[in-house]
Structures are given as C-alpha cells and as structure tokens.
PANURO-994114 format. One record per residue (C-alpha): residue in three letters; chain; z, y, x; residue number from 1. Coordinates in steps of 0.1 Angstrom, whole numbers, plus 2048, in hexadecimal, padded with zeros to 3 digits. Layout:
N
  code  unit   zz   yy   xx  pos
   ALA     A    Z    Y    X  NUM
...
//
This chain:
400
  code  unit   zz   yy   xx  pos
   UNK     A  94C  BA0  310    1
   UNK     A  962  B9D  2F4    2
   UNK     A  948  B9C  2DB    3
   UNK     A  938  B7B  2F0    4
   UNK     A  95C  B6B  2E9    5
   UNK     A  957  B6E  2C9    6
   UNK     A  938  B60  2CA    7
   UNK     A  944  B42  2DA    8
   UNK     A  960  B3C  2C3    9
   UNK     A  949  B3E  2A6   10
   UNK     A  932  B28  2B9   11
   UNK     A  94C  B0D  2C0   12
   UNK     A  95D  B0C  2A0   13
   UNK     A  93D  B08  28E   14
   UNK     A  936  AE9  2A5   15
   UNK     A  959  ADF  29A   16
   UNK     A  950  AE0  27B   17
   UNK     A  934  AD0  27A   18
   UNK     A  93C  AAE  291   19
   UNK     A  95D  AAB  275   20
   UNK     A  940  AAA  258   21
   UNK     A  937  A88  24A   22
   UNK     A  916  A7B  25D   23
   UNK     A  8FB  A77  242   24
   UNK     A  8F6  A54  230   25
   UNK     A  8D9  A41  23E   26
   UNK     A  8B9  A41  21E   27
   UNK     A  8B2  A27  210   28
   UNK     A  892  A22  221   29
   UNK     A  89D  A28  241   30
   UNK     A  8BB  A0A  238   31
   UNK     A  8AA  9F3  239   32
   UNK     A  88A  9EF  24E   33
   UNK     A  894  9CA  257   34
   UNK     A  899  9B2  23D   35
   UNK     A  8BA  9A8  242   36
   UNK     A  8CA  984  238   37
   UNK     A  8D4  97A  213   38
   UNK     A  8E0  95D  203   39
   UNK     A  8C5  953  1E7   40
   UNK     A  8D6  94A  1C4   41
   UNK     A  8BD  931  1C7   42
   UNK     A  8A0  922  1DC   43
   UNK     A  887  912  1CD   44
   UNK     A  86E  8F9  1E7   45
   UNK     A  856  8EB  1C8   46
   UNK     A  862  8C5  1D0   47
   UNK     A  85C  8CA  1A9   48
   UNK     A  84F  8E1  18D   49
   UNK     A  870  8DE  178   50
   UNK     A  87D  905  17D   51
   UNK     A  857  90B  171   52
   UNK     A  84A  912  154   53
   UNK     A  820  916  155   54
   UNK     A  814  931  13C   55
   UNK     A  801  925  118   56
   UNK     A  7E7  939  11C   57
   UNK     A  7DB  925  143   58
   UNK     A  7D2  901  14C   59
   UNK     A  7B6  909  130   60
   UNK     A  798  8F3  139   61
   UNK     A  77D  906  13F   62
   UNK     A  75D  8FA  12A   63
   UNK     A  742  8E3  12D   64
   UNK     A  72E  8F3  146   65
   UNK     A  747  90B  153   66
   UNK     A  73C  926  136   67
   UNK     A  758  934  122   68
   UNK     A  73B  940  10C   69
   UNK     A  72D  923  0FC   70
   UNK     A  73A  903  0F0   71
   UNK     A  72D  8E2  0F5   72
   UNK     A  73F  8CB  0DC   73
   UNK     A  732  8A5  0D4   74
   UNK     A  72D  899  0AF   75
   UNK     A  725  881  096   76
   UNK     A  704  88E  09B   77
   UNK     A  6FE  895  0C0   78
   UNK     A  708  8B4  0D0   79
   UNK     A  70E  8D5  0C2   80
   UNK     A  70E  8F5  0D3   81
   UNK     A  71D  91A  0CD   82
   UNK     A  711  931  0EA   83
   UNK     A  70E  957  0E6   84
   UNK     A  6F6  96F  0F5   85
   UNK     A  6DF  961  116   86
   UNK     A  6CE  94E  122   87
   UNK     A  6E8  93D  13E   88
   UNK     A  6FB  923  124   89
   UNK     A  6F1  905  135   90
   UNK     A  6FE  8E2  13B   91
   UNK     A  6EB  8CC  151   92
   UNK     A  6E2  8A6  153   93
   UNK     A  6F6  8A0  176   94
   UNK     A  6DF  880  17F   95
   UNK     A  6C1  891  175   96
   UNK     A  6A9  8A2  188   97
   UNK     A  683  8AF  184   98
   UNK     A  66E  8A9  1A7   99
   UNK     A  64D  8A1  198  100
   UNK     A  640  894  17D  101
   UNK     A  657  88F  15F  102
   UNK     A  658  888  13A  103
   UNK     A  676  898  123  104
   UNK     A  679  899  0FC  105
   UNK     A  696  8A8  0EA  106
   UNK     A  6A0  8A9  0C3  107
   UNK     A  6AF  8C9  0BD  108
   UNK     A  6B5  8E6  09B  109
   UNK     A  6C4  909  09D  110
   UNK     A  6DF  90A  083  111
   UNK     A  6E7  92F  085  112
   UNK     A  6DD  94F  09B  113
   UNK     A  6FA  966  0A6  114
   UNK     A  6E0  97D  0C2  115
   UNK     A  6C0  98A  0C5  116
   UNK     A  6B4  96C  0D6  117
   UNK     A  6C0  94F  0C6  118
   UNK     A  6B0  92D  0D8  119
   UNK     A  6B9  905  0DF  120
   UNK     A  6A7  8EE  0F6  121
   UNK     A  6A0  8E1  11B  122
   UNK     A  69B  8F2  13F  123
   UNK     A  693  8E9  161  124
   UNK     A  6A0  8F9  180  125
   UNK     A  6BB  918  185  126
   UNK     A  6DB  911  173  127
   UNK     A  6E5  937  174  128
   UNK     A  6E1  958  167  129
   UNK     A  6BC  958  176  130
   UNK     A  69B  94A  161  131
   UNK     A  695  920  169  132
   UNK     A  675  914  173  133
   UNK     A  66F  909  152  134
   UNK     A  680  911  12F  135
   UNK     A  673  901  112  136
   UNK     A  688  90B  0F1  137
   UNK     A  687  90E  0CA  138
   UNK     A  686  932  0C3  139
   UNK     A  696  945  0A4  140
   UNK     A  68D  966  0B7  141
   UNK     A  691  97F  094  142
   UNK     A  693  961  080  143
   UNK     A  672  951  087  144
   UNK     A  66E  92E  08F  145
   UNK     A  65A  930  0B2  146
   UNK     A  65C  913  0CE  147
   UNK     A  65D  929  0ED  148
   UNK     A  656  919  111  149
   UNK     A  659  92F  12F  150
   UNK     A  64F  927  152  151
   UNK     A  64F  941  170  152
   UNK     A  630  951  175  153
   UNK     A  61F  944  159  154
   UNK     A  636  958  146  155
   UNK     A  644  952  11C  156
   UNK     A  62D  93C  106  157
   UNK     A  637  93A  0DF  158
   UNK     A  61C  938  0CA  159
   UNK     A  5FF  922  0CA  160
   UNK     A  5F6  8FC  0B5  161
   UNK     A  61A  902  0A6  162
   UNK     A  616  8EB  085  163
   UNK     A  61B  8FB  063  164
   UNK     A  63E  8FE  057  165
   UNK     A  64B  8FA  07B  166
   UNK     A  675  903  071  167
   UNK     A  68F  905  090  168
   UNK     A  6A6  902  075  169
   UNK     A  69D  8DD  071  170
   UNK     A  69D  8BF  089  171
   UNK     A  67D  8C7  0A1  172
   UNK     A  673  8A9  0B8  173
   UNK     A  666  8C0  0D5  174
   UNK     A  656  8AC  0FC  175
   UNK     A  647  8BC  116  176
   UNK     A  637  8A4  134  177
   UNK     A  630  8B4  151  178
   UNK     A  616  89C  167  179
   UNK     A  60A  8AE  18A  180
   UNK     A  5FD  8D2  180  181
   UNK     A  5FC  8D0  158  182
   UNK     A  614  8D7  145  183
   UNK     A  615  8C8  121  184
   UNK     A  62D  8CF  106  185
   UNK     A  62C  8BB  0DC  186
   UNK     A  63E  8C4  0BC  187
   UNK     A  648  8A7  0AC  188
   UNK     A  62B  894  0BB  189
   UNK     A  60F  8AE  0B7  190
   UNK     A  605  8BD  0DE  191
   UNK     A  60D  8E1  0D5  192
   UNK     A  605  8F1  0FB  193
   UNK     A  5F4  8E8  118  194
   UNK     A  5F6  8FC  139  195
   UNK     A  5E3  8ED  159  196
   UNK     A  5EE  905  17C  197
   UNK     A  5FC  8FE  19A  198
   UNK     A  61E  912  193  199
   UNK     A  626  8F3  17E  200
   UNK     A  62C  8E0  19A  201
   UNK     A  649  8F8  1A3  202
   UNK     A  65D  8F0  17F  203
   UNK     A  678  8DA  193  204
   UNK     A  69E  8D9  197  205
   UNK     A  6B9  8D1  17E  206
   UNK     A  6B2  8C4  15B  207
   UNK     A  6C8  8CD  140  208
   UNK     A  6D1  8DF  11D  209
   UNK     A  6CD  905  117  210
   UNK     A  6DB  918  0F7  211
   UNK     A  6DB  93F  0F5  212
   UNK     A  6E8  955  0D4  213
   UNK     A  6E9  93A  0BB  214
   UNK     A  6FB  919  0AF  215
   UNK     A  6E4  8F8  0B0  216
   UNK     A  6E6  8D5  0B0  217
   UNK     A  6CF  8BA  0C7  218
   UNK     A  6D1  897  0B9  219
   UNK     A  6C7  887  0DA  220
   UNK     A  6B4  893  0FA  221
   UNK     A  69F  87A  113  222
   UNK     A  693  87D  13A  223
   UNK     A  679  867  143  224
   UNK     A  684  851  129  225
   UNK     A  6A8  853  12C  226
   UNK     A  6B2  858  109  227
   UNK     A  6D8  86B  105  228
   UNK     A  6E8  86D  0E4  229
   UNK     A  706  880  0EF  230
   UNK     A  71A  860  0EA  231
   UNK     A  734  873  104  232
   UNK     A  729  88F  11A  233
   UNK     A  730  87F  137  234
   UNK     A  70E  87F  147  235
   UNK     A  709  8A6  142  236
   UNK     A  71E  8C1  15D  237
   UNK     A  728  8D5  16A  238
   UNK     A  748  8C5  15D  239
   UNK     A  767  8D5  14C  240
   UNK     A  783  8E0  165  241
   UNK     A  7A7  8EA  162  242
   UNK     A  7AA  913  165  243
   UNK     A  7C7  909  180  244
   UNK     A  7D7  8EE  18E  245
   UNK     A  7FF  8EF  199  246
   UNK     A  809  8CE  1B3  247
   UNK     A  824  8C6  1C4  248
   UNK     A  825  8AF  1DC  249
   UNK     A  847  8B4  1F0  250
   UNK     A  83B  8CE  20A  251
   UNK     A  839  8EE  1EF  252
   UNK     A  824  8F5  1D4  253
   UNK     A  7FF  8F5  1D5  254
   UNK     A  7EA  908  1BE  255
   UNK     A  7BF  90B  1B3  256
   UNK     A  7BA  920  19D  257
   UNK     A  79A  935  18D  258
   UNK     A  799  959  188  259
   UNK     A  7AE  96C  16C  260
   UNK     A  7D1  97C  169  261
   UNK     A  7DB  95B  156  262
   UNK     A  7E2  940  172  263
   UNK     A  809  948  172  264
   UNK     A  829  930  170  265
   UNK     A  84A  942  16B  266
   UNK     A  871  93B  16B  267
   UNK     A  886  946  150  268
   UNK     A  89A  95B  164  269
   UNK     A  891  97F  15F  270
   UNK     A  89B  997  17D  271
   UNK     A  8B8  9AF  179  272
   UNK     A  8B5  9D6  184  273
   UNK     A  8BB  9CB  1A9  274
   UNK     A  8B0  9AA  1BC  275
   UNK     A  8A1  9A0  1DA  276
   UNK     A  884  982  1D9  277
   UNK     A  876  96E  1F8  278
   UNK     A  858  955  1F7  279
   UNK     A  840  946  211  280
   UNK     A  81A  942  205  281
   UNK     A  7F6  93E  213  282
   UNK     A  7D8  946  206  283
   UNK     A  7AF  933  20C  284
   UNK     A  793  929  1F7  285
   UNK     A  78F  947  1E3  286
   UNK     A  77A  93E  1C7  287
   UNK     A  774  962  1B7  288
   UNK     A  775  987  1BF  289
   UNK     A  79A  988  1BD  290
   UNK     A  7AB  970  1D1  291
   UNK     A  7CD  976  1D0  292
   UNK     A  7EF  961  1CE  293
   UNK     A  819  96D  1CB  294
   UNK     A  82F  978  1B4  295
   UNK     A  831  988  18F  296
   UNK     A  84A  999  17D  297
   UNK     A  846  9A2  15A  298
   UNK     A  824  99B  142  299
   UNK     A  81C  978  13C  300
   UNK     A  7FC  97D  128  301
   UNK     A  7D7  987  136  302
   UNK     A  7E3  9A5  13C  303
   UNK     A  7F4  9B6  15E  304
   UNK     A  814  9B0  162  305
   UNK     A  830  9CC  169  306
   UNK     A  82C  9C3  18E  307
   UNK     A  81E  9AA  1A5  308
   UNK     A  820  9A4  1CD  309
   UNK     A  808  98F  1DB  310
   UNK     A  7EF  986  1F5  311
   UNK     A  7CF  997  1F1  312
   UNK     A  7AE  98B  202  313
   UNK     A  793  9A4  1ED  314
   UNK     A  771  9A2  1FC  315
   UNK     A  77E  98B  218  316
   UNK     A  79B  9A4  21F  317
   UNK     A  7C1  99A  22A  318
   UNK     A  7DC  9AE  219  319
   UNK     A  7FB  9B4  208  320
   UNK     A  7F1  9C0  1E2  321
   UNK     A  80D  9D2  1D1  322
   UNK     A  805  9D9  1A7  323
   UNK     A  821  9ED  197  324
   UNK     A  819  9F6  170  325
   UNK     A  81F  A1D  16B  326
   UNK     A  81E  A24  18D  327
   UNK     A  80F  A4B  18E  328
   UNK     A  7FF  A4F  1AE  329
   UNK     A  7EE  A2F  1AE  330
   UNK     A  7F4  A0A  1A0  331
   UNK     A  7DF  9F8  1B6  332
   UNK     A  7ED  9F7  1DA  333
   UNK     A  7DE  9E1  1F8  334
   UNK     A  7F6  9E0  219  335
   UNK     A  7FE  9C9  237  336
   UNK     A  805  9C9  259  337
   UNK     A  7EC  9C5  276  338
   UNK     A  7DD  9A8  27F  339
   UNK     A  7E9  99B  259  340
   UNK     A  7D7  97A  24E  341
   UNK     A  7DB  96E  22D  342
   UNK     A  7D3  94C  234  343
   UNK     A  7EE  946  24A  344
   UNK     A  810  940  238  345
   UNK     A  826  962  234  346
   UNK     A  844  965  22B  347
   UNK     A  848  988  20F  348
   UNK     A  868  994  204  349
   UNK     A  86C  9AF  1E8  350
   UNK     A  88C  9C1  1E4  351
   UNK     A  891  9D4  1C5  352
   UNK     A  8B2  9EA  1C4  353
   UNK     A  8B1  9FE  1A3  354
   UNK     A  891  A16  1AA  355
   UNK     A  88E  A0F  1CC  356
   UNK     A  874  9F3  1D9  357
   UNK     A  873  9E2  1FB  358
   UNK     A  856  9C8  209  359
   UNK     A  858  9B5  228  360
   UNK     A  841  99E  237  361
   UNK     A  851  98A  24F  362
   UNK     A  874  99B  251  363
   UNK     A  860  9BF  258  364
   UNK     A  85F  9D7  23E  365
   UNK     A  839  9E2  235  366
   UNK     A  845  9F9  21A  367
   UNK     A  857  A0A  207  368
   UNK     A  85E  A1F  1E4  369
   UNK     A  870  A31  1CF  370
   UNK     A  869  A3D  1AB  371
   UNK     A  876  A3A  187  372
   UNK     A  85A  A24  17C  373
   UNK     A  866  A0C  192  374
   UNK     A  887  A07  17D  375
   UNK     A  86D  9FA  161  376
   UNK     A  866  9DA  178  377
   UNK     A  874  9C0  15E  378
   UNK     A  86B  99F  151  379
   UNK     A  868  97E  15C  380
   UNK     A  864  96E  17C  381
   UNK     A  844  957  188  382
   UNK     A  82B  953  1A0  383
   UNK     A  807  95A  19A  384
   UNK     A  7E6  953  1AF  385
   UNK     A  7C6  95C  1A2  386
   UNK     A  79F  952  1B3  387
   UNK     A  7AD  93D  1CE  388
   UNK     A  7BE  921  1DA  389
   UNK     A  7E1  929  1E3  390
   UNK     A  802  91A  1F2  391
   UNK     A  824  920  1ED  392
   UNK     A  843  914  205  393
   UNK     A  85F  923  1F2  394
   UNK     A  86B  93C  1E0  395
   UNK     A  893  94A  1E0  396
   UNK     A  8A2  962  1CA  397
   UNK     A  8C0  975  1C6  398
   UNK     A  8CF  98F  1AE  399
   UNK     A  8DE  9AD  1C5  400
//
C-alpha cells in the first residue's frame, strides 16, 4: 500500500511538472497554413508599364519567315539570304498560289556554302520541315554547279541538257512552266528538263523562296508574270513578329509572348532575405510546349532564373510550377489544388522568411519548404510568361 502512494506522488508531481513546462512553439509550417492579411509596400494594377523595365535581350523581332536561322535582308541588288543547314528556310509569296498551270522564273547566284547542301531557288507547296511538291534550286552540292529540281514521286533530277560552263556562283536566269501533266524547266533560256506524269498535277500550294547551307542573292523572281525585285518585302510572309508584347489598357497587364526564358520585365527592387509577394494571373492560348506565366526572381539572361512561380499548362495540364536553382531533390516542381484551372484568374502568394518558403493559391497554402538553398533566392523582381498568352491583375509586395 505504501509503495502505491509513492507511486502516485511520483505520478502526480510528474504531471505537475509537466502542465508548468512551456507548451511547444507552433513550426513554421504548421503557422501558417492560411495566408493571413498584409499591407503591400506597394501594389501595382498595370494602369502603366512605368515601375517596369522589359529585358534587352526580348521584344526581338523574330525574322522574315519566323526562322531565327536564316536572314532575309533587301539590297541594292535584290534580296540576299544567309540560311544554315535544311531545307525549311522559306519565305513565301502571301498572294501567290499554284492551282494549275503556272509559269515562274527567278534570277538567282550562291555566294558562299557554309553545309553540305548548299542551294537557292523556288518551291511549291509545304512550308515546313517536310519536302514541297516541287523544289527547283541551284545546287553547290561539294562545290559543283548543278540545277536540282525535286518533285515527290518523281524523285531528285540534277543533271541533264545543263549548258557548258553552267556556274551557281554567277547570275543563273532559271523558269520552270508547268502546263497540265508536263513539267518544263530552262537555264537561261535553253529547256534543260522535261518531265510529262500525272504527279505533276499535284505540285500545288504556296509559292515562295527556299535557301539551305549557303549565302545567295536573287535579283528578281516572277509568278505568272508578276515580276518582284524585292523593292520591299512586303509581298513575301510569313511576316516578322515581336518575340512578346506587354499592354496595358486599364484593367491589368496583358501579355503574348513566344517560347524562351527571355520574355521578362522586372522592377528594380531586389527582394530582401524575407518578403511575402501576391499577384492575380490567367493563363490561354499557349503557343508552344511550355506555356507558362508568374513571377521571377533572380537571372535576367536566357538562362533560369534563381526561382520562378508560375502557372503551368504542359501538355494541356493546369498547375502550380515551382523552379528553385540548387534545389537537391528536385528543381522542377508541378503542384496545385483539385479542380485547379489555369485559365481562370488565381490569385499566388509566395512568402519567403529567411529559408523557409510558403505558396498559396487563393489564401490556402499548397506548399511548403525549408532548406538552406532557399536563402540563395536573390535578385531582382519581374514577371515572366513564356508560350502563351497571359494576364495579369496585380501584383503587391512587401518586405517582412
């Protein structure tokens, strides 16, 4: 019995003991799992651009033809053309189109060859990666001096009635009619090739300029007697657009831009160790295969930021995309709540205290971390969209 008292005592005064200790500190984490209210050191709605500042390296146009390799420039001369590799450097005559019969005559030289490949002329049909319906080209394949014409199913024709001392290198006058099934193609004049079949009457679609692995010059080009001497290239497409476009119109900030890390506009605040940031954006019309649109901090070259918080619709997807540079475990993180819909305006807040990170959507935390690379998170301020079209209500900041 007496040794059951002492139990009790020991009992009692440990629970004495224990109810006079300090109750333990909520974690951070478990703080704050609703966003609570701050007053931003600043809200910005867009009624203007001023706070902005839209990075050197974006706004770029994009070039003739929407191909960042080649160069279609106009000259004293006509047109000259540097294009790489390929066969896909094409601009196109926006009002013209083969459906039937047709007449074209071009004066063209290759000035230099920088592939394996190098050619300059005409084609008919897919503007893409794919072969046209017809091609019909000065050829300085391994520095000969061919005229090459290829049509789908007939397959590559380069040699033939080519007249003696034929050069690429020097202005060639090169026509090709094509009248029902036949096919007819002249050097300077001089019928050349002759080709009678019924796939000929399948060489239709758009009619433009192709240039693959070399530098060359066309004086003039003509379509059914439509005679161009690249006075201005405002007849060829597809036509030279900005890499983005910022606007504000009094209701936020609307953005279109192409794809690339480089579509950014920044503030010249940087952000301290701790800070919490709130904006409202919507994202449609993606335009690439990453369509995304929020916030930076950090890098304002090509090049990944040190973090970025933005909506994310991969592959048709709606989420939360989270990028944090040096993060071990994984850089790339995709989140968001059920039923999330990026095209729908959400409002994202990031809290940053020290290494600890916070992100809400909608005043409900979907996650957080903790980790000394997060202390790296440093840099400036902006908002970034990339492959989409994007809008922005606001955006608020303030330094904790």
């Amino acid at each position: 019995m007496k040794l059951l008292k002492t139990a009790l005592v020991l009992i009692f005064v440990a629970f004495l003991a224990q109810s006079c200790q300090k109750q333990a500190e909520a974690t951070y984490m478990e703080n704050y799992v609703t966003a609570k209210a701050f007053t931003p050191d600043w809200t910005d709605n867009f009624s203007n651009m001023d706070r902005w500042k839209r990075l050197p390296n974006d706004g770029e146009v994009q070039k003739l033809g929407n191909d960042p390799n080649a160069t279609w420039t106009k000259t004293a001369v006509g047109l000259h053309v540097l294009a790489t590799g390929g066969w896909n450097h094409r601009i196109i005559r926006i009002n013209d189109t083969v459906n039937g019969d047709f007449e074209a005559e071009f004066k063209a030289r290759i000035d230099s060859a920088n592939y394996k490949y190098p050619q300059a002329g005409i084609f008919v049909g897919n503007t893409g990666n794919g072969a046209p319906k017809m091609f019909l080209v000065l050829d300085n394949y391994k520095g000969g001096s061919l005229l090459s014409l290829f049509v789908p199913g007939l397959g590559w024709w380069n040699n033939g009635k080519i007249p003696a001392g034929f050069d690429v290198h020097q202005w060639q006058v090169i026509k090709v009619v094509k009248e029902g099934n036949k096919l007819s193609v002249y050097i300077n004049g001089q019928l050349v090739h002759e080709v009678t079949d019924d796939l000929v009457l399948k060489i239709q679609g758009y009619f433009g300029l192709s240039v693959g692995g070399s530098v060359a010059d066309f004086e003039y080009v003509s379509f059914n007697g439509a005679k161009d001497t690249f006075k201005t290239l405002d007849a060829w497409g597809p036509k030279a657009a900005p890499a983005s476009t910022w606007t504000t119109n009094g209701n936020g900030l609307q953005v279109y831009a192409h794809k690339g890390w480089n579509h950014r506009a920044i503030l010249a605040d940087t952000v301290p160790k701790k800070f919490t940031v709130e904006f409202k954006v919507k994202l449609q019309n993606p335009n690439s295969g990453f369509p995304e649109a929020g916030i930076f901090i950090g890098e304002l070259g090509n090049d990944p930021p040190k973090m970025v918080l933005a909506l994310d619709n991969y592959g048709g997807g709606s989420a939360i995309v989270q990028y944090i540079q040096g993060r071990p475990h994984k850089e790339w993180i995709d989140y968001g709540p059920p039923d999330f819909d990026v095209n729908q305006w959400q409002t994202i807040r990031l809290k940053k205290d020290s290494d600890n990170i916070y992100v809400y959507v909608g005043g409900t935390r979907i996650s957080f971390e903790k980790g000394s690379y997060i202390t790296n998170i440093q840099g400036h301020l902006g908002i970034w969209v990339e492959g989409c079209n994007a809008d922005f209500e606001f955006i608020s900041f303030k330094k904790d």
